[in-house]
C-alpha positions in Angstrom: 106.6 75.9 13.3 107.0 78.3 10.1 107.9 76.9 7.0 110.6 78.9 5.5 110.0 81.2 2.8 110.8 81.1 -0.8 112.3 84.6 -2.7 108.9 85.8 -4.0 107.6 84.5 -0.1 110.2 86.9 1.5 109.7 90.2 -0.5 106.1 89.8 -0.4 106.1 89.4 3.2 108.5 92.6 3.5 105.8 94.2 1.1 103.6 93.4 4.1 105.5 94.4 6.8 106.3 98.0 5.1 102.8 98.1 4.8 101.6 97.5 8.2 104.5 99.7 9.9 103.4 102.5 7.4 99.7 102.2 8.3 100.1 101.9 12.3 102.9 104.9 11.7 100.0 106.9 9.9 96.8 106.2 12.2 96.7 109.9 13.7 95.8 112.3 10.6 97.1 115.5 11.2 98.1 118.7 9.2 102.0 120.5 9.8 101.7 122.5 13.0 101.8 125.6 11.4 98.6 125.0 8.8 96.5 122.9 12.1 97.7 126.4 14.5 94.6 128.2 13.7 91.9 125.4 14.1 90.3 123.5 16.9 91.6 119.6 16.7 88.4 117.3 16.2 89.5 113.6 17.3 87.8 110.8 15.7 88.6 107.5 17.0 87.3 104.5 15.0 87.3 101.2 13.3 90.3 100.0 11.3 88.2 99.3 8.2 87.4 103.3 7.3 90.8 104.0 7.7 92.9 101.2 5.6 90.2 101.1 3.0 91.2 104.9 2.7 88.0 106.1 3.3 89.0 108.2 5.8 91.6 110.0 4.2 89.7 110.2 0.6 87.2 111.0 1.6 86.1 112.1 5.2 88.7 114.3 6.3 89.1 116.7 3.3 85.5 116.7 2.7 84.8 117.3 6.9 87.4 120.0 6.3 86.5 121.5 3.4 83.1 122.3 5.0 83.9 123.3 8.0 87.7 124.3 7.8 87.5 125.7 11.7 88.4 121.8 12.4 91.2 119.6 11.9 90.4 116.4 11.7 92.4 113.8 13.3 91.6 109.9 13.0 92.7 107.6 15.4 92.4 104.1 13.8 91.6 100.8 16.4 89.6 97.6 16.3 86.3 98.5 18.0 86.8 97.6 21.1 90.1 99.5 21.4 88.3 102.6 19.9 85.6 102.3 22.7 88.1 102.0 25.4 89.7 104.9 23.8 86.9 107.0 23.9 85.7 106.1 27.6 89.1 107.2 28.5 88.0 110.8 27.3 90.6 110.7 24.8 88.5 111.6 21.5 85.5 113.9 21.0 83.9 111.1 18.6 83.3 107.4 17.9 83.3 106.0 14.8 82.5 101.7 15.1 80.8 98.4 13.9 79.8 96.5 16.5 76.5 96.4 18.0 77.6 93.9 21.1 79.9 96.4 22.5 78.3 99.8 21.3 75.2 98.9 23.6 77.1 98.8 26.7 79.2 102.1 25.9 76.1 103.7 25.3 74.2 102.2 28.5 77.5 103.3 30.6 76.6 106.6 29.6 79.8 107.6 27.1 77.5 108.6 24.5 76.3 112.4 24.3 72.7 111.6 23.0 70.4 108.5 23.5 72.0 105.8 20.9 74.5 106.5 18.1 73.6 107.6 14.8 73.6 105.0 11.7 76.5 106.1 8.9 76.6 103.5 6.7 76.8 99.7 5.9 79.0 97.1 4.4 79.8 93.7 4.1 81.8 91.4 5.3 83.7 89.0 3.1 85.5 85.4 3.3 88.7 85.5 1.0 90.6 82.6 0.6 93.6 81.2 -1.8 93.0 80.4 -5.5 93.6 76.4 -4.9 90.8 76.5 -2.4 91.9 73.9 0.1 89.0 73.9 2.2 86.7 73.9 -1.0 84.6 76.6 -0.2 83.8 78.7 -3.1 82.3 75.7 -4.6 80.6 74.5 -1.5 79.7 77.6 0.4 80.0 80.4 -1.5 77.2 81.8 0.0 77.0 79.6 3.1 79.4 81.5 5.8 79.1 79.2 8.8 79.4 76.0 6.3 82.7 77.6 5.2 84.0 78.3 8.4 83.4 74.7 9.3 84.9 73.4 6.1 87.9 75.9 6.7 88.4 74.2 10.6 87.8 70.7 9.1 90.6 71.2 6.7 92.8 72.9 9.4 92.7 70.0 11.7 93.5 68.1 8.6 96.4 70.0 8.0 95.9 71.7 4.4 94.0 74.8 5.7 94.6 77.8 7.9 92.8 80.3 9.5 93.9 83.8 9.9 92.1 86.3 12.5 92.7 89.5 14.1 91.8 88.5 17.2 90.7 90.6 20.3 87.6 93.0 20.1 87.5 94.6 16.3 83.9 94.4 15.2 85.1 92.2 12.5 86.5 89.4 15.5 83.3 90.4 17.3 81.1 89.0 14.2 83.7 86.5 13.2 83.0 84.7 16.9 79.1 85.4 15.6 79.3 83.4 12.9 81.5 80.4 15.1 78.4 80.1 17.2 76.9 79.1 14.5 79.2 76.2 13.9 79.4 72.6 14.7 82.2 70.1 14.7 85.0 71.6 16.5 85.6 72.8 20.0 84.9 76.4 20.6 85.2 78.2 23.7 82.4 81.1 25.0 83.1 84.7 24.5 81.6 87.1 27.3 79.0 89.3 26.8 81.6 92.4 27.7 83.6 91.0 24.7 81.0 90.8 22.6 79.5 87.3 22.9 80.0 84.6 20.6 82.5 82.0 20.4 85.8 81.1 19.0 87.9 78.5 18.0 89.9 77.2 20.9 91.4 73.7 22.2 89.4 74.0 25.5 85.9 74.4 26.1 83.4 76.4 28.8 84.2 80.0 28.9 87.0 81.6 27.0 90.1 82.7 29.2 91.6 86.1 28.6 94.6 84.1 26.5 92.8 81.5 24.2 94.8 78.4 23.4 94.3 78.6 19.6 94.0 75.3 17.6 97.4 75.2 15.1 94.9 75.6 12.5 93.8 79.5 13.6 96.2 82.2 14.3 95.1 85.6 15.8 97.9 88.2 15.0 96.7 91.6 16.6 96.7 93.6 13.6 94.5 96.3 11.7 92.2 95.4 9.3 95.1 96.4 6.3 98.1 94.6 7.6 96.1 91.6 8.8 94.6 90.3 5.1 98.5 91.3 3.9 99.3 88.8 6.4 96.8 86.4 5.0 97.6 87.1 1.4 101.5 86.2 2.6 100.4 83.3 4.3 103.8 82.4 7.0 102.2 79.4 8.5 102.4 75.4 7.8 99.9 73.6 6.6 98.3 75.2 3.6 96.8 78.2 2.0 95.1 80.6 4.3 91.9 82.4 5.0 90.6 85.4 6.4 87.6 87.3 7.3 87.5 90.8 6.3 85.4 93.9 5.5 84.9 94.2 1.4 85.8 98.1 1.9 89.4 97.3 3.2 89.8 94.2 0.2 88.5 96.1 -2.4 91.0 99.6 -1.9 94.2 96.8 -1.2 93.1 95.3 -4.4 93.3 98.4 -6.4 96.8 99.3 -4.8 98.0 95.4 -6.2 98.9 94.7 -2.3 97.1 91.6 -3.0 98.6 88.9 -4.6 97.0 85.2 -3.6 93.5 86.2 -2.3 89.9 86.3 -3.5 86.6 86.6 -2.3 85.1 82.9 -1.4 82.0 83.8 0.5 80.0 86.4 0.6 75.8 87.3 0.5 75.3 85.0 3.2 71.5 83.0 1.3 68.8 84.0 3.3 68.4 79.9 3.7 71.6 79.8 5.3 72.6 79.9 9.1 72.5 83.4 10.3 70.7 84.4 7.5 70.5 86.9 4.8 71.7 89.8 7.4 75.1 87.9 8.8 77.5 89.3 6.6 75.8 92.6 6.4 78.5 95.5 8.8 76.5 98.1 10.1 78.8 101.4 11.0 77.4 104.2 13.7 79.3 107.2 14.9 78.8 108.8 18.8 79.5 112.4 20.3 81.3 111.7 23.5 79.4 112.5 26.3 80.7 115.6 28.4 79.1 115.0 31.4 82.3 113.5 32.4 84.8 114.1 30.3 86.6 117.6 28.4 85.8 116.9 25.1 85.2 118.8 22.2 81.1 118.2 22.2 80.1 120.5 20.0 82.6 119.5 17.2 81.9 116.3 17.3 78.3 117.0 16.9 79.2 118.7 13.7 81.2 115.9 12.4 77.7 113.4 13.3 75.8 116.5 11.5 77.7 116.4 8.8 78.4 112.8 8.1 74.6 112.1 8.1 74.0 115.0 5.6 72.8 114.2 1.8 76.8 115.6 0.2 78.4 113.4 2.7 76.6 110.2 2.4 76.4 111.0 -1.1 80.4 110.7 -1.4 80.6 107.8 1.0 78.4 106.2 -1.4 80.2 107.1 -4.3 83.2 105.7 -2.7 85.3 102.7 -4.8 81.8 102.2 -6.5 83.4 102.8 -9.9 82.1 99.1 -10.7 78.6 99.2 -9.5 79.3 97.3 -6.4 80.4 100.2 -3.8 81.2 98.8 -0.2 80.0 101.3 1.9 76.4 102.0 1.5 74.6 105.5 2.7 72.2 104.6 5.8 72.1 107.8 7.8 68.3 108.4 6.5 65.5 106.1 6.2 63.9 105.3 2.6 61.3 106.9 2.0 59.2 106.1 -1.2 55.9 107.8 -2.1 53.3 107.8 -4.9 53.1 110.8 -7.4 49.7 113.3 -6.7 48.4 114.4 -8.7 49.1 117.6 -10.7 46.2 119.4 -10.1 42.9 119.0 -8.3 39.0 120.4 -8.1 38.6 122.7 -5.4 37.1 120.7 -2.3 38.7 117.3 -3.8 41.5 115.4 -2.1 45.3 114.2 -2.9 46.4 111.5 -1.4 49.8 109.9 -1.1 51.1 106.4 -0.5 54.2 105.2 0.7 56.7 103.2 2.6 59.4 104.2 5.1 62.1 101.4 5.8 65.6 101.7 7.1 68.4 101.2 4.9 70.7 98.9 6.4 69.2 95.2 5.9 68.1 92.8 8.4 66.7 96.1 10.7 63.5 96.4 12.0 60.2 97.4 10.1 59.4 101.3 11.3 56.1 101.2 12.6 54.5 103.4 14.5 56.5 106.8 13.0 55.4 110.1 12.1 55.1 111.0 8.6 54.3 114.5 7.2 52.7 116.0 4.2 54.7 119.0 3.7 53.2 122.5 1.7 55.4 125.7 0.4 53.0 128.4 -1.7 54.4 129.0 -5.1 54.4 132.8 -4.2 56.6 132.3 -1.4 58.8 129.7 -2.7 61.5 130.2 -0.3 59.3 129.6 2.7 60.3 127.0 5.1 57.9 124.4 4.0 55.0 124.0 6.5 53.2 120.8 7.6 49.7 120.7 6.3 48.9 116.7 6.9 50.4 114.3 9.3 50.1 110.1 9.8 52.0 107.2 11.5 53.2 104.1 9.8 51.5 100.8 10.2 53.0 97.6 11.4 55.0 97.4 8.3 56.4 100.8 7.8 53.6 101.8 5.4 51.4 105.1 5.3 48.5 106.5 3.9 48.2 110.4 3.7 45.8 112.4 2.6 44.6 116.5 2.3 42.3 118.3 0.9 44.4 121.6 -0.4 42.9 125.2 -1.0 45.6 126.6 -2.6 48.4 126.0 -5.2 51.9 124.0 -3.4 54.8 122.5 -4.1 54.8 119.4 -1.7 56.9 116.5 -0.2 57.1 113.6 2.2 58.7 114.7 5.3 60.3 112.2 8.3 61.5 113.5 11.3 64.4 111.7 12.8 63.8 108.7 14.4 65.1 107.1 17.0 64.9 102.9 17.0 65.9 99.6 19.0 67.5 97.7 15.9 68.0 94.9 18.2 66.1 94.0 21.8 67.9 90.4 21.7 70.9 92.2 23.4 71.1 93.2 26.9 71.1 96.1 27.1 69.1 96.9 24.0 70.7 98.1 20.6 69.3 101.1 18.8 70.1 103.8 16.6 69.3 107.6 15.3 67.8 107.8 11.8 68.3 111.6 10.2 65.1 113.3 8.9 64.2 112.5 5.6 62.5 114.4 2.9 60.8 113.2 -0.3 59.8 115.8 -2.9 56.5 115.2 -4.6 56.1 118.4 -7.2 53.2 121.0 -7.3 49.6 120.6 -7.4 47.7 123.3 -8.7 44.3 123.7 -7.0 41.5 124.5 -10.2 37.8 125.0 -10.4 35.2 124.0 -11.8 33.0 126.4 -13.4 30.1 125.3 -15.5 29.6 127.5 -18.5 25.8 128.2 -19.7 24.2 129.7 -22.2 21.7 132.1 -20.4 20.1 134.0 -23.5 20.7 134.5 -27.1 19.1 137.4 -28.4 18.9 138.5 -32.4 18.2 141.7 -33.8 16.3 142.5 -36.8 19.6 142.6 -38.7 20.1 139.2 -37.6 23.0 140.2 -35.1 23.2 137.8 -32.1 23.8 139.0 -28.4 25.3 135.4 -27.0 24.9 136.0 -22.8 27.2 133.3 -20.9 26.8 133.0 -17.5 29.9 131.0 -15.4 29.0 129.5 -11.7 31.3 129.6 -10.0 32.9 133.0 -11.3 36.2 132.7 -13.1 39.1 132.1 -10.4 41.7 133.9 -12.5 42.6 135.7 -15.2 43.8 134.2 -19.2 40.8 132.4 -19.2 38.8 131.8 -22.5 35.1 131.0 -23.9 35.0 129.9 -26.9 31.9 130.4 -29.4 30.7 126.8 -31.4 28.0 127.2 -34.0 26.9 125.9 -36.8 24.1 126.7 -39.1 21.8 124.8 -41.4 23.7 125.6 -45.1 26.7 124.5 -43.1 28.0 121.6 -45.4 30.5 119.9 -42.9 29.7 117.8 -39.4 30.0 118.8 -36.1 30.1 122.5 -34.4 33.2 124.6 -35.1 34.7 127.4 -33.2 33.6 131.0 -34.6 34.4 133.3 -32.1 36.7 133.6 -28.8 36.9 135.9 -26.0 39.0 136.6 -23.3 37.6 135.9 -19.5 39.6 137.8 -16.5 39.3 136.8 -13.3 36.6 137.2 -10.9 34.2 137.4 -14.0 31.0 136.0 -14.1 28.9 137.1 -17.3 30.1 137.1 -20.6 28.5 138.7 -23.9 29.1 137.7 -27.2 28.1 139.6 -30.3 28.6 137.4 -33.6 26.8 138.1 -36.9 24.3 134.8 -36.9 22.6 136.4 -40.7 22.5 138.6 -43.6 19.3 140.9 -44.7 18.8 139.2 -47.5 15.1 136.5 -47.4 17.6 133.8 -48.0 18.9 134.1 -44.3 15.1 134.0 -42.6 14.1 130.6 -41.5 18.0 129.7 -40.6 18.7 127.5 -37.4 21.8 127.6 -35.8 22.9 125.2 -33.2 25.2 127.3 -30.3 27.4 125.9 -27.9 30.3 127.6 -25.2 33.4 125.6 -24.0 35.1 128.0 -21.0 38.9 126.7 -19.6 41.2 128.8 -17.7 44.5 127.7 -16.0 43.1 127.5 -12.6 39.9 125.9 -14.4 38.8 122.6 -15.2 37.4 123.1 -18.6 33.5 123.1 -19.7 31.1 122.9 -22.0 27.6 124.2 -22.1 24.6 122.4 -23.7 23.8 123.2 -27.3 21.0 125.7 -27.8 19.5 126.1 -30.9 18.3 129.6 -32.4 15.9 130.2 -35.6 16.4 133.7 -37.3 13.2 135.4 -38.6 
């Protein structure tokens, strides 16, 4: 029975109400008839928690629109399992969920245009709770998720605790009756696999019946992501303060509205040492083209939208999203990350650059990517616009790491390029969960391709007026031009150490002999029996610089 409501109680829970009746009114986004007239209608149907954390209407549809203002976008916002039944209905041209349980069997019933969805983004998943804490989790469990659910159900059948759920199939039910699976100590019933597996809180055991009988403890009201923590945050039952499971995104936007009033994160991070993990809290989002092969739908805009959300602007705002703090709830994973050593910036003709790296998926708790193709990637510097060509190609190992390596003939501005991949993220499921990576590219800079040509001194010949004829021969011949040799020397009534430069001359490309005149004497008998010592440094830009051996010359 409900316990009746105090003043503050009442208009909070009107607050609520007005919120949830303004959300559900507001799930379709569409443009006045006159403005939408001109442009095809693009229906996205899709999870709850893009739409009430405002993503959707921040950020997807203008920025969708803006690019590609032939569409209007209109979201349709459902729990998961009521966007997928949506969608098999041929009702929308794209999916947009978070729940790999029931996106395995859409996709292996043949509702999705290409071979597996592609990944969005990620999340997490958060347990807020009241400040006074009745179940003591947030100095129990704080990172412990099935150990706070079990000290949330422990206090319910107590009577100080309650649990608030949406119920149903939303991907956030669907890993909330995850995480109960995990549990011990109170009677949970099984979930089917066409639900999405787990199990849930129930007063009878075996297999869950389409109606649960709920313990007094846990209510499941039926509502979007939004209204449902409103409902939590109100908290209209007996028997204490309430909790509820929720996507951070969703939290964090209500939060900055000040729609929330009693609640606060309790868990979250789930410890690696924990049950389930490091990866049980993470949310994973992917988004599907609905397969025409049955159904009129709108195939090719919806493979825009998937083009677009999985381009580097988009997931760059989706990133950017309520990540004012340094803590954003929706992280890019459209692309894999690719890391790679630095070449470097030049290299002798014949030698090698090689590159090391890594390629990993974005979203924790996935798969290593073994086995995939990685390319070296060339453009010349005289053709900078070119479409950049492969010149060197690997796989990953076992662990996702590469090795690279190519011995370039010419100047070019390289990178690391991944095509896109296509990955089971999880074979525990039957059928098999997997995903579409987007291509990746990695830039690496410019390495300028130089040689190495060995300056000598072939002959110095002096004339009777002591004039010196310095011949330098280069092997190989200059590779290009604004080269320079530069003319050491010093003679014997030289009072200071070490050669010094006395003469420079210019070196163009394609040359191989160069002849230096420099005065080595005077006339005079004081200049006869002089020794100089003679050495040549060449460096050019395409050169690596070098330096004869010292030859020594005694005027007569």
């Amino acid at each position: 029975m409900s316990a009746s409501l105090s003043a503050p109680s009442a208009r909070r829970l009107a607050g609520a109400v007005g919120l949830a009746f303004a959300v559900l009114a507001s799930q379709v986004l569409a443009l006045p008839a006159a403005q939408a007239a001109d442009r095809t209608p693009l229906i996205v149907v899709g999870t709850s928690d893009v739409y009430d954390s405002n993503l959707v209407q921040d950020v997807i549809e203008p920025e969708f629109e803006a690019a590609y203002p032939q569409y209007d976008l209109q979201y349709v916002s459902k729990g998961t399992g009521a966007a997928i039944e949506f969608a098999q209905a041929g009702s929308a041209d794209a999916l947009l969920v978070h729940a790999a349980s029931l996106e395995n069997q859409f996709v292996a019933e043949g509702y999705s245009q290409e071979g597996y969805g592609r990944a969005i983004f990620w999340g997490d998943y958060v347990l807020l709770g009241p400040a006074n804490d009745p179940a003591g989790v947030l100095t129990s469990a704080p990172h412990d998720i099935a150990t706070a659910f079990e000290r949330i159900a422990a206090a319910g059948e107590a009577g100080t605790a309650n649990f608030v759920s949406r119920g149903g199939t939303p991907g956030t039910t669907v890993q909330e009756h995850a995480i109960w699976s995990l549990t011990s100590g109170q009677r949970l019933c099984t979930m089917s696999d066409a639900n999405g597996g787990g199990t849930s809180p129930s007063t009878t055991s075996g297999a869950c019946p389409n109606t649960i009988s709920y313990p007094s403890w846990y209510h499941a009201t039926g509502l979007t992501q939004a209204p449902n923590i409103v409902n939590a945050d109100v908290c209209n039952y007996s028997g204490g303060g309430c909790y509820v499971f929720t996507d951070r995104g969703t939290f964090n936007y209500l939060q900055s509205q000040n729609s929330i009033h009693t609640l606060g994160i309790v868990t979250r991070d789930n410890a690696d040492s924990a049950r389930g993990t490091s990866t049980a809290l993470v949310n994973s989002f992917h988004a599907y083209a609905i397969s025409a092969s049955t159904r009129s739908v709108n195939t090719a805009g919806a493979v825009t939208f998937l083009n677009w959300i999985t381009s580097a602007p988009a997931q760059s705002s989706i990133g950017a999203y309520l990540g004012a703090g340094g803590d954003a709830p929706f992280i890019p994973s459209a692309a894999p990350i690719v890391t790679a050593s630095a070449p470097p910036s030049s290299v002798v003709r014949g030698g090698a650059i090689t590159v090391t790296g890594t390629l990993k998926n974005a979203t924790p708790g996935t798969p290593a990517l073994a086995d995939k193709t990685v390319t070296l990637t060339g453009v010349s510097l005289s053709t900078p616009d070119a479409a950049p060509a492969v010149v060197a190609s690997t796989r990953t190992d076992a662990t996702g790491a590469y090795s690279i390596a190519y011995s370039p003939s010419k100047d070019l501005r390289y990178a690391i390029a991944v095509p896109s991949i296509s990955q089971v993220e999880n074979a525990s499921l039957s059928p098999v969960f997997g995903d579409v990576l987007a291509a990746a590219t990695t830039s690496l800079g410019t390495v300028i391709v130089t040689t190495k040509s060995t300056a000598t001194i072939s002959s110095v010949k002096v004339s009777k007026k002591h004039s010196g004829l310095i011949t330098v021969t280069l092997s190989p011949k200059a590779a290009a031009g604004d080269g320079v040799i530069a003319l050491y020397g010093r003679n014997s009534k030289t009072t200071t150490s070490g050669l010094h430069v006395i003469k420079t001359v210019a070196v163009g490309a394609g040359t191989k002999t160069v002849k230096i005149r420099y005065q080595l004497g005077a006339q005079k008998h004081a200049w006869k029996r002089l020794t100089w010592k003679l050495q040549v440094k060449y460096s050019g830009p395409h050169s690596v610089a070098s330096t004869s051996a010292k030859k020594t010359v005694t005027l007569h």
